[in-house]
N, C-alpha and C positions, 0 to 999 in steps of 0.2 A: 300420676307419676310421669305420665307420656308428655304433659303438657310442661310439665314442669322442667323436662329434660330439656326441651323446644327453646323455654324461654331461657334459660342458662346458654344453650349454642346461642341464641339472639343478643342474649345481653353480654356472652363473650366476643363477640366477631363486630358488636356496636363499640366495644372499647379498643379492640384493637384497631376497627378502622379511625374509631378520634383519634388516636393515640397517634397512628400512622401520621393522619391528615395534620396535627398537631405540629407536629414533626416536619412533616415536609413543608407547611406554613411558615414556621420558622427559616427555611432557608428562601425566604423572597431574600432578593438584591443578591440571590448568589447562586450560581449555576446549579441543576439538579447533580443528585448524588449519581454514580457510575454513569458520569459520561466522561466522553474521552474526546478527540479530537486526533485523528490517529491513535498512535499509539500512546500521545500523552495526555496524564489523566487530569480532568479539569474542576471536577466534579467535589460542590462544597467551595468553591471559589468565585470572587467577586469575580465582575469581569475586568478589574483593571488585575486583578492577582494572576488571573488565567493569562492575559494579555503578555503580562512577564512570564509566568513559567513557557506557555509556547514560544515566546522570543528567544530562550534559554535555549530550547532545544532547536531551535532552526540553529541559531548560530553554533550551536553543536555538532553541523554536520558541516564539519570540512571537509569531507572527501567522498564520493560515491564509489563503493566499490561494486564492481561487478564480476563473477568468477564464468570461463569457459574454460568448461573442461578439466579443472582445475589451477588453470591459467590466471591467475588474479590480474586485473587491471580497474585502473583509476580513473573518476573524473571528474575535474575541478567544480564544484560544483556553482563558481564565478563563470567559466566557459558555457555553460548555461543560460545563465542569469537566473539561476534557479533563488525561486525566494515565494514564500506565502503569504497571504493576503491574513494580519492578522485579525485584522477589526471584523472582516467576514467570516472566518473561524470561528471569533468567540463571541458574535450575534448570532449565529446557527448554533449554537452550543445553548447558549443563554435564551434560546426561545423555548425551550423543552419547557412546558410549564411555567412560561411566564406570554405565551401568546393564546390564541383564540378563546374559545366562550370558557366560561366560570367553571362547567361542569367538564372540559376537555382539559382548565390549567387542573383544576383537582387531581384528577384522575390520572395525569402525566407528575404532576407530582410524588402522589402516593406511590404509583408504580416503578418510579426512578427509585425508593427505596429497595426494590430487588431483581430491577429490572436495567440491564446495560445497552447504551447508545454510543455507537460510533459515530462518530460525524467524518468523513476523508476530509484532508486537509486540503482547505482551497489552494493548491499550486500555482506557480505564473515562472514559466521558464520560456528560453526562447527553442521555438520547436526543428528550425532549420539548426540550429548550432547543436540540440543534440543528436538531429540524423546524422550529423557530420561526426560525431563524435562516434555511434554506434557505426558508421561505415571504415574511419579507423580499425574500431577495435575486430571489426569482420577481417579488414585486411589481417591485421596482425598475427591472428590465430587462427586463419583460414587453412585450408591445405589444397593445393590446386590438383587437376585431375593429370592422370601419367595416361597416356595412348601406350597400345603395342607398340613394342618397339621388334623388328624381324631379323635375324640374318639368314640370308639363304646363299646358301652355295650348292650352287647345281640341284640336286633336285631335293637335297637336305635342309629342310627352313628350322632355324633352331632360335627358339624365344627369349631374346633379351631382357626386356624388361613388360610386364603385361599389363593389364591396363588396370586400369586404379580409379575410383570415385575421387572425386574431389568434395572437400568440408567447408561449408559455412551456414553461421547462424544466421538463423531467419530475422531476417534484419527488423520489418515490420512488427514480429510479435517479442523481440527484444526491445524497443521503443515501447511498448503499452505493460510488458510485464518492468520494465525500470519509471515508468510515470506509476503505475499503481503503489511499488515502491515507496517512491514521493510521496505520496497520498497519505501513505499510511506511517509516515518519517520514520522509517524502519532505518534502523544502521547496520543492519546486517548485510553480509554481501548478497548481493542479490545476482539470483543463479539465473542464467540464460536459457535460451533451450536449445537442445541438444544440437549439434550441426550436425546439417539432411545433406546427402549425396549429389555433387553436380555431377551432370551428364556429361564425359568427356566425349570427341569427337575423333572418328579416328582417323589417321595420318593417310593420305592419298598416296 
């Protein structure tokens, strides 16, 4: 009975994995199943098919939004030169199971039936135009710091105005969280972080 049991899990889990391997055989000349390429999905698609739906969605993003603070602001994503490299996208995409040994495309195969791959989107933007852009937008939504301000009359010194932190984003980790962004062609606004305290100096 105990044997018998044995060979029925054997001879079920030998058809499921044909059945799988069958299956995923079937999609030679087309990307495996759940992959993605950012956030769009390519997965089941030639590569001249992927080729066009990611072309679809780059020119889809006509504007970068980013929010501080609640502050929405915009950026061209031409003042950039923001643009992806599609043929390197959908060759990194299209190698899942269709590169190295026989026993590696297999099994990248079969497991792309339940198994998801991102790939980040190869970006190509220009890196000086958008620190210029993120030094912008620091200006614009910065808050600069207030020094004491004193009045004294004779030996009564009475507080005008006191002193005050000044706000701005961190400029460097707003650059790397807006390229990851990119990466992943997200169109949502993408949120900065939070503005940290400058040191004001006070008045002599």
């Amino acid at each position: 009975m105990r044997r018998r049991s044995i060979l029925l899990i054997i001879v079920i889990a030998a058809v499921v994995v044909a059945t799988s391997a069958a299956d995923a055989w079937y999609l030679d000349g087309r990307i495996m199943p759940h992959t993605s390429i950012g956030g769009v999905a390519v997965g089941g698609e030639t590569p001249d098919g992927a080729t066009a739906t990611l072309g679809s969605a780059v020119n889809g993003i006509t504007q970068i939004s980013v929010d501080v603070d609640g502050a929405p602001q915009l950026i061209d994503p031409d003042s950039i030169t923001f643009d992806v490299d599609l043929t390197a996208a959908v060759d990194a995409a299209y190698a899942r199971g269709h590169t190295g040994s026989v026993v590696r495309r297999l099994w990248e195969r079969v497991s792309s039936l339940w198994s998801t791959r991102v790939i980040p989107a190869p970006i190509r933007l220009d890196d000086a135009a958008l620190r210029r852009q993120v030094s912008d937008i620091a200006d614009l939504t910065g808050v600069p710091g207030r020094d004491i301000r004193l009045s004294v009359s004779g030996s009564r010194i009475t507080v005008l105005t006191d002193t005050a932190a000044g706000r701005s984003i961190d400029q460097e980790a707003a650059i790397s969280t807006i390229v990851s962004s990119l990466r992943e062609l997200d169109r949502q606004p993408i949120r900065l972080s939070h503005p940290h305290p400058k040191r004001s100096r006070m008045r002599s």
